[in-house]
N, C-alpha and C positions, 0 to 999 in steps of 0.2 A: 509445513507451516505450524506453530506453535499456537497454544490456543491457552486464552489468559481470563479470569472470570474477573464483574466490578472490583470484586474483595482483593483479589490477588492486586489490581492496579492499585488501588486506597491503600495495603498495608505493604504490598513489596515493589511497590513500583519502580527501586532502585535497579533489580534484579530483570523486571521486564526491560528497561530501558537500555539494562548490556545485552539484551537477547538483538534489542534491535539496532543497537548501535555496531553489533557482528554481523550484520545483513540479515535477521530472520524477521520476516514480516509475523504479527503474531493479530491472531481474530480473537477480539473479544465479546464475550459472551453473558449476556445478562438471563438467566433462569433458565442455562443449557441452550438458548435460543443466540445465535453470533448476529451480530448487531451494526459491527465495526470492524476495522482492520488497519493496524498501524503497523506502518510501514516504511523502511529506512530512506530520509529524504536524498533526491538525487542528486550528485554532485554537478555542481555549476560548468558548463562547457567552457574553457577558457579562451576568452577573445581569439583571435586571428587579428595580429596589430601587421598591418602593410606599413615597415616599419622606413620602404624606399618614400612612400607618400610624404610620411609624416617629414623627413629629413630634405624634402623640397618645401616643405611650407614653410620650415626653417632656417633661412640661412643664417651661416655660421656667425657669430659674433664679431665686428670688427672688419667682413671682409667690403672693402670699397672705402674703408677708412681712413684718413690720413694720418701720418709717422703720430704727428702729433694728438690729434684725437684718441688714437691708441693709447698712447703717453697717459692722456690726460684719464681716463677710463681704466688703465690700471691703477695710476696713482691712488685717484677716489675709491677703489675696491680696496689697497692698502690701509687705508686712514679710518 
């Protein structure tokens, strides 16, 4: 772990923030005494979409519809 003082954050903070943006957590330290510890935040879990669910709540566009209704519902998407 990487150890970073007040002064280092205030004048190089650019140069701590790629230390943590590479994975290294860095403690900082205020009069040699560590205070704090910043730490790379953790990436978001990404959903699990039940994508069979979702595709019954849905039905399809059109279906149960009449020649004509069909007709008349593309037309209006043309225009």
């Amino acid at each position: 772990m990487k150890t970073a003082t007040v002064r280092d954050l205030r004048n190089h903070f650019a140069d701590v923030a790629k230390w943590i943006e590479h994975g290294e957590p860095v403690t900082i330290t205020r009069n040699g005494t560590p205070f704090a510890t910043l730490a790379p935040a953790k990436a978001a879990k990404p959903r699990k979409v039940d994508w069979a669910a979702r595709l019954k709540a849905f039905p399809p566009v059109g279906k149960g519809m009449s020649k004509e209704a069909t007709e008349k519902l593309w037309s209006d998407l043309r225009d």
